[in-house]
N, C-alpha and C positions, 0 to 999 in steps of 0.2 A: 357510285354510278347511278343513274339517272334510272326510273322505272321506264319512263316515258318514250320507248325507243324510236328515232324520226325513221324515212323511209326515202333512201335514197338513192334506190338502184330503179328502179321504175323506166324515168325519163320516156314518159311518151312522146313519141313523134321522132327521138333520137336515133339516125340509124348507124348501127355499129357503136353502139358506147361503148367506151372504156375511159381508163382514170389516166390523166397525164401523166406522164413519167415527173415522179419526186426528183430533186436537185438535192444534189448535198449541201449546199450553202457554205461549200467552206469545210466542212464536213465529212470526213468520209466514212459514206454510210457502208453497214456491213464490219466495225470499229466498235464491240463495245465496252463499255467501260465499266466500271462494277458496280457502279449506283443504278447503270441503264438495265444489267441484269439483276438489281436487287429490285427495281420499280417492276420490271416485266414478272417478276414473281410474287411480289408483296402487293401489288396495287390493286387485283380482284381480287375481292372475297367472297367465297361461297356462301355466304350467310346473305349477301347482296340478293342472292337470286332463291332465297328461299320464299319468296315472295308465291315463286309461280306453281311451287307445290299446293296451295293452299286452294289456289286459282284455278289447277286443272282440277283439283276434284271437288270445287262448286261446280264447275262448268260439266265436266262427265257425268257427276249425280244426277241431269238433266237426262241423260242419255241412256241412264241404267234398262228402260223400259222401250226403248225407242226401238222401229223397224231398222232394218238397213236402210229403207229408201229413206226413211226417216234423216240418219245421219246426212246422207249425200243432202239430202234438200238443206239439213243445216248448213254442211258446208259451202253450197252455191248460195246461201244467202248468209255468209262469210264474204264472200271474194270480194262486193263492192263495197264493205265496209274497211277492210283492209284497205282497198285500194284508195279510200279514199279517207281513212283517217290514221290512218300508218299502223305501225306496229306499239297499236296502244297496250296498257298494262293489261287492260280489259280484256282485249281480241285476243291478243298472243294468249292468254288462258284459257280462252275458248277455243281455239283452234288446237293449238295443243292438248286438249279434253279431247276435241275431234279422235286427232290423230292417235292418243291413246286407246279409246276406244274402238276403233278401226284397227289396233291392233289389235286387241284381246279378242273381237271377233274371226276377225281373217288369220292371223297369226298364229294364235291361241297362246299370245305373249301381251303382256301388261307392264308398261315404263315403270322402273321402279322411282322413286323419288330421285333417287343422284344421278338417274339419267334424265333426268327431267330439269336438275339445275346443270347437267351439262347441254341440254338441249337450249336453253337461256343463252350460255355463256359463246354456244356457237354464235346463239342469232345476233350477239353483240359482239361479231367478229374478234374472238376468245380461242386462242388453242387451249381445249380442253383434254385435260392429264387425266386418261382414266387407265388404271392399270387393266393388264392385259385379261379379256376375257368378261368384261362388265359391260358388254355391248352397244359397242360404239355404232355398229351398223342401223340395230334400233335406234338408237341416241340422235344420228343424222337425221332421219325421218322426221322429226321434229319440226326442227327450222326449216326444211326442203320443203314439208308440208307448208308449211305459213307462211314461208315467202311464196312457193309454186300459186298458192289461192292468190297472195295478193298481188298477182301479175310480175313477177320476176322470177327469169329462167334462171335455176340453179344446176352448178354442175359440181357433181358429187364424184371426187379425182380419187381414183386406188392407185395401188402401185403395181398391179399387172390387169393382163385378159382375165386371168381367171376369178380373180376377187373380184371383176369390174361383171360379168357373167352372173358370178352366183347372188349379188349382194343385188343385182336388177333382178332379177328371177326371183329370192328371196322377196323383196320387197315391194313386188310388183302388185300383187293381190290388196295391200294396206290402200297405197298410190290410186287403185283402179278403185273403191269404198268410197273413196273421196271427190272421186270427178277427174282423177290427173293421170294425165299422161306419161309411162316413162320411157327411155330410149336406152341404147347402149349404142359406145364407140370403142370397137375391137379391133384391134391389127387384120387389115383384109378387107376391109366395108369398099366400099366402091362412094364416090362423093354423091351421088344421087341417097345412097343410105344413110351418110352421116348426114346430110342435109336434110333429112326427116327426123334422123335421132336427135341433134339439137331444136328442131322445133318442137319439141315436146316439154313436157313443163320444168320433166325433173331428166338430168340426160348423166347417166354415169358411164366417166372414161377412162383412161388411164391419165396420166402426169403427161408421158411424150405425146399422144396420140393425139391431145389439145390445144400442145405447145405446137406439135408438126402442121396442127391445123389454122391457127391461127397464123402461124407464120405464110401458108400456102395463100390466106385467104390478104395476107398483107403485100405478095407479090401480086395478087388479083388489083389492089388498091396502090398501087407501088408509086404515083405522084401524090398521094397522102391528101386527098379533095375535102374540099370542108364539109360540113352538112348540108349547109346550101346545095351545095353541088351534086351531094348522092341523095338528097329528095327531089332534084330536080331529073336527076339520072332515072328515078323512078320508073318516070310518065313514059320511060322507053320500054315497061316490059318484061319481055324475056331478051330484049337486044343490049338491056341494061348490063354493065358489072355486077351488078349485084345479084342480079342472076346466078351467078357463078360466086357467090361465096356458100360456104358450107358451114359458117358458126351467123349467129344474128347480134355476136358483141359479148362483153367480158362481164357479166352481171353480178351473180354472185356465186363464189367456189365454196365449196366445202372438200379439201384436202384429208385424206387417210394416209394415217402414221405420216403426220405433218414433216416429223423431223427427216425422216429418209428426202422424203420428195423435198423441202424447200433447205434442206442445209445439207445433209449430205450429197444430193448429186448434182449440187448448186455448182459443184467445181468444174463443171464441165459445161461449154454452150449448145445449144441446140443448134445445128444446121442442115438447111435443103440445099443441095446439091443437085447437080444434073451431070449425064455423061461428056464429056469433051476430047477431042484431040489431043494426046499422049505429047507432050512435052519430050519424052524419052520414049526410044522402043523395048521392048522386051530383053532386048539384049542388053539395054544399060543397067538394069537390076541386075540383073545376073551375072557382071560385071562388077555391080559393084558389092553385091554379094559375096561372091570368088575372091574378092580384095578384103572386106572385113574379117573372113574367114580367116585371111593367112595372115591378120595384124594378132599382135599377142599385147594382152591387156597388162596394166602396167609401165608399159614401153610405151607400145604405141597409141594406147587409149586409156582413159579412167574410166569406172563407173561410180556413182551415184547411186545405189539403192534407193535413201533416202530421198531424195531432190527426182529418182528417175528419170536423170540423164546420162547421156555419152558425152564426153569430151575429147578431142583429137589430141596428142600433144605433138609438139613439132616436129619429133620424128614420123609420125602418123599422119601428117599434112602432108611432109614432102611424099611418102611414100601413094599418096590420093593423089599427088600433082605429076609425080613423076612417071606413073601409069599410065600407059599409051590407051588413050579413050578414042582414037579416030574412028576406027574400025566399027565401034558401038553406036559413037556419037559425035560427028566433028567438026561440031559447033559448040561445046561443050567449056561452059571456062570452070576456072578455078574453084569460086564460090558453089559450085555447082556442085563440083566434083566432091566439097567435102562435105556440103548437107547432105548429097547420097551417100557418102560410106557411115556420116554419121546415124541418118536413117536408119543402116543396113547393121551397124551395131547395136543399134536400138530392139531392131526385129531380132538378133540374133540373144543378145543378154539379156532383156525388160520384159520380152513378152515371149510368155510359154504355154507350150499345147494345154489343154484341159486346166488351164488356170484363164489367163488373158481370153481365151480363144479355141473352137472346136475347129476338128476339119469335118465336115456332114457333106454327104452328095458330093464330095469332091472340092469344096467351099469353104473359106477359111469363115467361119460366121464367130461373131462377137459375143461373148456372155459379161451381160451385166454384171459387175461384180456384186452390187448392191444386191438383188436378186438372184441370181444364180440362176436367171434365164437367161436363154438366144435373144437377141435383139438383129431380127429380120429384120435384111435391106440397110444394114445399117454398114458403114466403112473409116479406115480410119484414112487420114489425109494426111497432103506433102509424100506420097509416095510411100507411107509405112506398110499400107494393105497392099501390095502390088509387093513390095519387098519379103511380106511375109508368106503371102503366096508363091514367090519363089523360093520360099524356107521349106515351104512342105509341100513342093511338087507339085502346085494345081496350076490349073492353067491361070494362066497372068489375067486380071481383067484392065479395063480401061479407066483410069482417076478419073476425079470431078470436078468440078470445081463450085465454087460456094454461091449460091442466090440466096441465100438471105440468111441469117443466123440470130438469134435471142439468146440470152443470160434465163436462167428459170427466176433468177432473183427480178427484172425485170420483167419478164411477162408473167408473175402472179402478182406483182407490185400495181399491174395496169386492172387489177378487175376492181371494179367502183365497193365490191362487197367478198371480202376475204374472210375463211374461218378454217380452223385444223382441230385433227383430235390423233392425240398418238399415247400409248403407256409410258412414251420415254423424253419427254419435253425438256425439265425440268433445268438438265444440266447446259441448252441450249437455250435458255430464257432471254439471258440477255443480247442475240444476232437475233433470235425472230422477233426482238421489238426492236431493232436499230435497225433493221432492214426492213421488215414488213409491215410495223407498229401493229405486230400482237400481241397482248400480253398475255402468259400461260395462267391458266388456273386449274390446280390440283383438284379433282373431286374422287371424296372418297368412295372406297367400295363398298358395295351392296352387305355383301358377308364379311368377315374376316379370312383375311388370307392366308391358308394353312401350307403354303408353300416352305419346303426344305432348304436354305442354303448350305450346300455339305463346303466346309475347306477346300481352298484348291488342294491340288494332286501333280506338284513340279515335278519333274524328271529335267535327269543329264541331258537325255538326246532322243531324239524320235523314235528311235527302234524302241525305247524301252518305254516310251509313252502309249507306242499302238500295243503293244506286250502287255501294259496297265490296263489300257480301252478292252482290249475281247476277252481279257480275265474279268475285269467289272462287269460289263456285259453278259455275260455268261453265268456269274453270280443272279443277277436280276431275273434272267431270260428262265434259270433253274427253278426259283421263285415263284414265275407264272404272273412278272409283272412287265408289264409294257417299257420298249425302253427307246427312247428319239434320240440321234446321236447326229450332232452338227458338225460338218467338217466346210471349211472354207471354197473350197476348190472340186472340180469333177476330179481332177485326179486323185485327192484326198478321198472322198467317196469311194474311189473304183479300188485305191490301195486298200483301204479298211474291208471294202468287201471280198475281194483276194484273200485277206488273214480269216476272214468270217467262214468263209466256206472252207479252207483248210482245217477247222474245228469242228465243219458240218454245226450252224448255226445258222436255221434258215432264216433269213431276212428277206428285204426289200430294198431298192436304193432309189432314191428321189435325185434327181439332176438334169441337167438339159437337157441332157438325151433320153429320160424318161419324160419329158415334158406332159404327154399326153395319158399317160397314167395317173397324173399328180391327184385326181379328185378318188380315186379308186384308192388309191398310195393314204391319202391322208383320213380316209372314210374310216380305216381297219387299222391305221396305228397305235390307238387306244383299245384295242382288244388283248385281250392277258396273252401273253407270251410273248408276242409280237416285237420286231426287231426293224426300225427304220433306221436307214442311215439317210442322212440328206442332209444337200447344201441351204443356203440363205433360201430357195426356195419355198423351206416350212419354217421360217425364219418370224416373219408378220403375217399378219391376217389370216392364219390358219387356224382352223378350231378345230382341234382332236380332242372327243368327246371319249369317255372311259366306257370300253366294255362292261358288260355285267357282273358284278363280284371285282373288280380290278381297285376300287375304292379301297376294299378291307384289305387290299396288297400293299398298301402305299400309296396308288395312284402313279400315274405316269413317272418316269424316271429316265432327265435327260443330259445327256453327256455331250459338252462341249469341249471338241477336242483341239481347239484353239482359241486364243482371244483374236476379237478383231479390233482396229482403230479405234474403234468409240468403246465406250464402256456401252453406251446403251444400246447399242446390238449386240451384245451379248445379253443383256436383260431381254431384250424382247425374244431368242431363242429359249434363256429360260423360263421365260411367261405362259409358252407352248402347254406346262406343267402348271397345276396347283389352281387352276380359272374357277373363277363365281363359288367360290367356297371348294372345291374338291379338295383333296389330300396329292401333295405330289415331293418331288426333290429333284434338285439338280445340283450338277458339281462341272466343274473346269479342270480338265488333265491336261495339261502342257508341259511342253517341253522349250528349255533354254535357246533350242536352235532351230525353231519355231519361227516365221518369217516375220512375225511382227516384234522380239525379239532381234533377232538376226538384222534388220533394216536397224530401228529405233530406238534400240536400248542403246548404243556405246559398246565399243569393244572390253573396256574396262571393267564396267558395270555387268557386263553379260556376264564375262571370266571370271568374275568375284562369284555372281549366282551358281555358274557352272561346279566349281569348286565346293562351294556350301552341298550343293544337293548331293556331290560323289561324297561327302561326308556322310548321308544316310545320316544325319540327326535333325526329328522330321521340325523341329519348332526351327532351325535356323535356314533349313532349307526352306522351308514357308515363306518366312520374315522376307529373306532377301531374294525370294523369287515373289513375293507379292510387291517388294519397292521396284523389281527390275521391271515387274509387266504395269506394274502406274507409272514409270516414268516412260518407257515407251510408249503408253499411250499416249499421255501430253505432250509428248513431242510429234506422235501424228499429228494430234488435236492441232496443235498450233500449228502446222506447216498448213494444215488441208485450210485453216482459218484465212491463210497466210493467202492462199492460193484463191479461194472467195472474193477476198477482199481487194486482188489484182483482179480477179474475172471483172467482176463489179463497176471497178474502177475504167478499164480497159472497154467494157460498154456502154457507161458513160461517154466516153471521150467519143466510140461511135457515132451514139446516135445523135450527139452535137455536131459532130462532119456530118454526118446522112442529113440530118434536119434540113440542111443549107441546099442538099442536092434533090433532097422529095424522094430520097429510093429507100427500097424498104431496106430493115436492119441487116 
């Protein structure tokens, strides 16, 4: 790869850039093949960018002696050489000396070398693999810094408020050294605020919070006007559209824990919605409610674990058709009648309290599965939320319906300048170069990594797995060594904490409904003794530092008490353990009837495991509980792929109709 990096996010005079949507040619992108992920892994080489180690520290060496004011003046006479001779070998090594040095003053942190060739491998739009805890938040700083001087707004994407909070605040003192500006965009800002936060140099948000913005600012722009058109729209003002947009264009991102945000919650679209007139009244759910309830599964309906769907069978049709619906609704035909009981079996079997969905303030509210937070304001649609509110007594609200929707694999495909950094890339190399042509490159760690992988720990069936969990626990907690225990789900949490305090085992629990403790929660989970339980929410981007003495104990010690779909969420839970050199261990308790199991493995395959572990002979119990929980992952893997690669496909086909009509997506 080329030293000589060009510079092409700039575009002055351009209002609203972004990148045309790529075409598959034939091709369908989000498909790939195993050369495309042997290229996305093999084709950077770290040794490429050892270049600009050499280069920050001629260029800092200037700086060893310098005032503060000193630096800032270097960096303002920085900014128009950038601007105007791009992202030479030369400047990117002065500016990156800048920024290191800006940190070791304000900071009292200094880039080590491997964050210094993952700072390279960003600014050449690179998902950079650095394992967990080698500081990736320093590490962004870098390229943010160097493009922010040379006039390109970058947006530095977390995966909630509260990384997106700490990581501006943290980094805001380096940013303000330099001359730059930084912003944040949190769930709540009002559009007068995010419209200050993106005009700032460097603006960090979350994944949805940019995605919900830009789509809003695409209904603002929704006949799709050329440039001509919105420089001409200028000369009007504040009477102008553009007045009213809240982002200034897609420049360049910079993505945290790349993989979660751009493949794992790719499965799903983004949509603004508005409220509308009810299709059905109140009483039709509750209708058809009353009717799903009294079909019996098997007969009247199939489920789908896997696939997560309801099926009618024809007994279950006529019983949807033969229901007198006048009274509820009688205008009501057929086709109607069976998407709502199908619905209403959906709400009733698929989605469950403290798993899917809390009920808070009376309000059925959504928990991210990926994160294991509430996702305000958010709803599900075709009448599932409205159905599930009549599951659990709240008041019914009013459905919506859709103004605009985006693919995440499409709206980060559109920023002219794209870059990620996660600890868990590797096994996803080849989608993020066939869909967003990034290729990952591994940089190694600062220290050696003294992290413990213990055996898993199978069991028959879940009583005797959470029986295993507060016995381990207990062990450790006796010790006076810290212990982080991941459970999938609020209701996993609140059960384990149930058995915790029946041993009197004082703990903590991290989950939606702690939301607001989480920075308290996570400050004290590395203090000796100390007992967290918690969902995905301490999952990424959390950093629990070790108490004093906790080192000579082992160092943290975390217990996963389920596998989940990817293997590499569960790495990034055991990551939490063993960071930048420390001492730590983790291990995986599961049990056979465990829902990623239960769903994914086969009935066949599970019963063989099940059988082996009541043998109690611990090497064949191992063996065939470690083939039963890899093959159900692969077969998540492949279906959620499966599922991608229709989203993808299926926005495609969109935005070619929308193109025709000028409405936004």
């Amino acid at each position: 790869m080329s030293r000589e990096m060009t510079h092409p996010w700039g575009l002055d005079g351009v209002v609203y850039p972004e990148r045309e949507d790529r075409r598959s040619s034939g091709k369908v992108r989000g498909r790939s093949t195993g050369l495309e992920g042997f290229r996305a892994r093999r084709r950077p080489r770290s040794e490429n960018g050892r270049w600009i180690v050499e280069a920050v520290k001629t260029g800092q060496s200037a700086l060893s002696d310098a005032t503060d004011a000193a630096v800032l003046d270097a960096a303002r006479e920085l900014r128009p050489l950038l601007k105007k001779q791009g992202l030479t070998q030369e400047l990117v090594g002065r500016a990156f000396g800048l920024v290191r040095e800006a940190a070791r003053r304000h900071l009292s942190m200094s880039h080590f070398d491997v964050q210094l060739i993952g700072g390279w491998a960003l600014l050449n739009g690179m998902v950079a693999e650095m394992e967990t805890g080698e500081g990736k938040t320093l590490t962004a700083a870098l390229p943010a810094c160097t493009l922010a001087l040379a006039g390109v707004p970058v947006h530095i994407i977390t995966v909630n408020d509260y990384l997106t909070a700490r990581d501006a605040e943290w980094m805001a003192p380096l940013y303000t050294a330099l001359g730059l500006t930084v912003g944040t965009i949190v769930h709540g800002k009002d559009p007068a605020a995010r419209r200050e936060a993106y005009r700032c140099d460097i603006t960090y948000c979350t994944n949805k919070e940019v995605a919900f913005d830009y789509l809003r600012d695409r209904l603002v722009l929704s006949d799709r006007p050329s440039q001509l058109r919105l420089s001409v729209e200028r000369l009007y003002g504040e009477a102008s559209r553009l007045s009213r947009l809240v982002m200034r264009g897609l420049h360049f991102a910079i993505v945290d824990e790349a993989d979660s945000v751009l493949i794992d919650e790719a499965r799903t679209p983004l949509i603004i919605s508005s409220q509308t007139d009810s299709l059905y009244g109140e009483e039709v759910y509750r209708l058809a409610m009353d009717l799903a309830g009294s079909l019996v599964d098997g007969k009247d309906f199939l489920v789908s674990e896997n696939d997560r769907i309801v099926e009618l069978t024809p007994t279950g049709r006529l019983k949807a058709e033969s229901t007198d619906w006048a009274e509820a609704s009688p205008n009501i035909n057929e086709q109607q009648k069976e998407q709502l009981v199908r619905q209403s079996l959906t709400a009733l079997h698929l989605f469950k309290r403290d798993r899917q969905y809390l009920v808070k303030d009376g309000k059925v509210q959504i928990v991210d599965e990926y994160t294991g937070r509430l996702m305000a304001d958010r709803s599900w649609e075709m009448g599932l939320h409205q159905l599930i509110e009549v599951k659990e007594g709240c008041e019914v609200t009013m459905p919506k319906q859709t103004l605009a929707r985006i693919s995440y694999q499409r709206f980060f495909s559109r920023y002219l300048g794209l870059a990620g950094m996660t600890g868990t890339a590797r096994e996803v190399a080849g989608e993020l170069w066939s869909v967003y042509r990034m290729p990952v490159l591994s940089i190694q760690t600062n220290r050696p990594v003294r992290r413990r992988y213990l055996p898993d720990r199978i069991h028959a069936s879940a009583d005797e797995k959470w029986r295993a969990v507060v016995k381990a626990i207990s062990r450790e907690h006796d010790l006076g060594r810290p212990v982080l225990v991941g459970t999938r789900s609020v209701e996993a949490s609140e059960h384990l904490s149930g058995l915790l305090e029946q041993e009197n085992l004082p703990h903590k629990v991290l989950n939606a409904r702690q939301d607001k403790e989480e920075a308290e929660i996570i400050a004290r989970a590395g203090d000796t003794g100390r007992i967290t339980v918690a969902t995905n929410m301490a999952g990424r981007g959390t950093d629990i530092r070790l108490g004093e003495g906790v080192a000579d104990l082992g160092g943290l010690f975390v217990i996963a008490t389920e596998r989940h779909e990817a293997r590499r969420i569960d790495r990034q839970l055991f990551g939490r353990c063993g960071r930048q050199g420390d001492p730590g261990a983790c291990v995986a308790m599961i049990a056979f009837d465990d829902e990623l199991a239960a769903v994914h493995a086969g009935g066949v395959l599970r019963w063989i495991g099940i059988l082996a572990a009541k043998t109690r002979i611990e090497f064949l119990s191992r063996w065939t509980g470690s083939l039963v929980f890899w093959y159900a992952q692969q077969s998540a893997q492949r279906q959620y792929a499966h599922i991608r690669r229709n989203l993808l496909k299926m926005d495609d086909r969109i935005g070619e109709s929308l193109a025709f009509s000028g409405r936004p997506e």
